[in-house]
N, C-alpha and C positions, 0 to 999 in steps of 0.2 A: 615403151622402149626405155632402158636403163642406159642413161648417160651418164658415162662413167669419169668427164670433163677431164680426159686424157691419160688416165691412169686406168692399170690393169690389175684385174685380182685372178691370182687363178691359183686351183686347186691343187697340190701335191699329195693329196692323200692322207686321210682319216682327217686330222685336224689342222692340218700344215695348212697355213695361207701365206701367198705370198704375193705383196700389194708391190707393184712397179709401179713408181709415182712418175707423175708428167716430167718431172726435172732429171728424171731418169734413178732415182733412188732407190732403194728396196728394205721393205720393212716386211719381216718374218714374223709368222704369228705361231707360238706352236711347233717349234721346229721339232721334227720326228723324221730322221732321215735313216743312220742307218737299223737296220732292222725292221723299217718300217714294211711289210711286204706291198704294199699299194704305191708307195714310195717310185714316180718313173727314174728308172737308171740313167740314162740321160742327162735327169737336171740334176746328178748330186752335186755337180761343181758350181758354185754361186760365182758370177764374175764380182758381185761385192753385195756386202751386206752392212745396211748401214744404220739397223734398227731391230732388236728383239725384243719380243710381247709373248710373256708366258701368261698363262691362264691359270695353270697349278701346277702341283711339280707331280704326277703321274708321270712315268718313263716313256711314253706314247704320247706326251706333249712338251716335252721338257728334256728328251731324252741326250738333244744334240745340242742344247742351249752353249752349254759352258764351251766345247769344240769352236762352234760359228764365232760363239763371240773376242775368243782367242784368236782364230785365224784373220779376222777381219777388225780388231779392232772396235768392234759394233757397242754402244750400249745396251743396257738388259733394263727392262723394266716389270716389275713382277710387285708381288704383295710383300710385304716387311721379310717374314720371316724366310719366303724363296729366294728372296735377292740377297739377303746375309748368306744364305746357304750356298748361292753363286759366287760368293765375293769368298767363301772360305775355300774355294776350288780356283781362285786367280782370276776371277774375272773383274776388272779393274774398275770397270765404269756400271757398276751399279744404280737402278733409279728406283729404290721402293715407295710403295704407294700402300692405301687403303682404298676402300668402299666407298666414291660417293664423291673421290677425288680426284681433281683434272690436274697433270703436270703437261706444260710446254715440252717437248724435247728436237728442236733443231725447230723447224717449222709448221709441226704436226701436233696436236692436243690430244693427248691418250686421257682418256676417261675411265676407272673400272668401276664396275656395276657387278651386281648381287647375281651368283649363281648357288644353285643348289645343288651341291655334291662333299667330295672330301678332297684333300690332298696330304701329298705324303712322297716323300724320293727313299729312295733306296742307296744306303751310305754304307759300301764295303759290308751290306750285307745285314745291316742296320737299317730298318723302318724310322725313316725319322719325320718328324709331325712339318708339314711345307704352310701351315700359314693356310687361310676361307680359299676356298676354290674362287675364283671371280670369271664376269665378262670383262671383255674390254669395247669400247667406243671410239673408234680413230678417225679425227675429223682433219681431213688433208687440206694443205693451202687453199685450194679452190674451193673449199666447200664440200666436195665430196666427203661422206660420213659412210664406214661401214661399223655393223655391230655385229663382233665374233662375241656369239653366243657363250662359248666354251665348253665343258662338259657338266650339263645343267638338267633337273626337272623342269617341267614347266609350273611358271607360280606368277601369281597376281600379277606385282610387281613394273612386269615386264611393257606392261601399257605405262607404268609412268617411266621407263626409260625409253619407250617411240614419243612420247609427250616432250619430253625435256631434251632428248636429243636429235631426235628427228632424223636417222638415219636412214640411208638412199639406198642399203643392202644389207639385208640380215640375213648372218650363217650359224643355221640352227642342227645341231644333232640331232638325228634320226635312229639310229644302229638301233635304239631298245638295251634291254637288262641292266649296262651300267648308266646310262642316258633317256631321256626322253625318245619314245619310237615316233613313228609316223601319227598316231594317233594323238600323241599329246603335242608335238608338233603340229598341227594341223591346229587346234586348241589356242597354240601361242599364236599364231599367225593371224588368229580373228584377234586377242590381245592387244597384240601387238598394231595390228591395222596397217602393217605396210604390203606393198606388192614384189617386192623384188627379194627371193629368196636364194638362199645357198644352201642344199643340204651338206652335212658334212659327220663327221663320225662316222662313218658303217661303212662295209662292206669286208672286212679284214676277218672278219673270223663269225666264225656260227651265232656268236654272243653278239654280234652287231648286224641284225638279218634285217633292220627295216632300210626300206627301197622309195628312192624321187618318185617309181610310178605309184607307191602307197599313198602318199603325198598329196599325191596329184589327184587321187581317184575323191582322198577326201576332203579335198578344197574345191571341184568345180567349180562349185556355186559360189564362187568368192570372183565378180567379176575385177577385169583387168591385174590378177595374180601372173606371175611368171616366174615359174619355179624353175631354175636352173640345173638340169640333170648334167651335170658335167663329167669326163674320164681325167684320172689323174693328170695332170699337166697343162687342162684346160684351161680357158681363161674365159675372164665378161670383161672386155674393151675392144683394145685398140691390136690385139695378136691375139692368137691362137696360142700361143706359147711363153713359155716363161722367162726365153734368155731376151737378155737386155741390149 
């Protein structure tokens, strides 16, 4: 059983996570709200937001960054060249980082770690280059550690980031073609060596077809695994739901 020492994480669809910390806080990973079709209509209104963690600047992860962090006030933290790119669109409170690097931000330790993909935003119609795709590592006051995989192949690596960080929830993409499917997910998860999984990426469109029961079929054998098949809005704590 995953104790999650008072804090809730639950899924909003494709990449969105949204972690409600024990002191009632919220820290957005990924935010992909309008447009998103997985996205529950519901929760598009945040009662606050007091933390953003981009993983690259893809408009399916990145889409609603600059909005949240206007309306709320929130810091951004992102890789050098995303968070310049946020900071030229008015977002004030800027936090970039590299690979390999841990910043404090309020009482939370953001880590990012090594993924394997591209990144890139879309500027009035202009492809413009966002800086290495990453993970991120978020190790909450109490100890609670979750690692948002991001949108990543699977590769070596990934055993010395459960080595060094030792994370209590890992959410890995599934979807296939532009991410790791079920099969190399399953792969990273003996890598990796922990039990408590989040699938995330897939379900939104043809191009992201891999499924939690793909998952599941090829991890039996991995005893005391708990792969988390969640529906948008769900959560692993203390609710079923996202509002605070």
């Amino acid at each position: 059983m995953l104790r999650t020492a008072g804090n809730r994480i639950t899924w909003l669809g494709h990449s969105t996570l949204q972690i409600t910390m024990s002191n009632g806080k919220i820290i957005l990973i990924d935010p992909w709200v309008e447009g998103n079709p997985s996205f529950p209509a519901s929760m598009k209104s945040f009662p606050r937001v007091d933390l953003i963690l981009a993983t690259h600047g893809h408009c399916e992860h990145s889409g609603d960054v600059v909005s949240l962090a206007l309306a709320h006030n929130a810091p951004v933290v992102a890789n050098l060249e995303l968070a310049l790119y946020f900071g030229s669109k008015g977002v004030v409170n800027i936090l970039p980082m590299g690979k390999g690097g841990t910043q404090r931000v309020g009482d939370v330790d953001v880590t990012m770690v090594h993924a394997v993909h591209s990144s890139s935003v879309d500027d009035d119609g202009k492809r413009l280059y966002a800086g290495d795709a990453a993970g991120v590592v978020v190790r909450l006051p109490n100890g609670f550690t979750v690692y948002h995989a991001g949108d990543t192949a699977v590769f070596g690596d990934m055993r010395i980031i459960a080595e060094l960080y030792k994370p209590d929830l890992v959410c890995l993409p599934i979807g296939g073609h532009f991410t790791m499917g079920p099969r190399e997910a399953a792969y990273a998860i003996r890598l990796l060596g922990l039990h408590h999984v989040l699938p995330i990426t897939y379900g939104i469109s043809p191009l992201h077809a891999g499924r939690p029961d793909e998952l599941r079929d090829l991890t039996r054998d991995i005893a005391g695994l708990e792969i988390y098949d969640l529906k948008p809005g769900e959560s692993i704590g203390e609710s079923k739901s996202a509002t605070a």
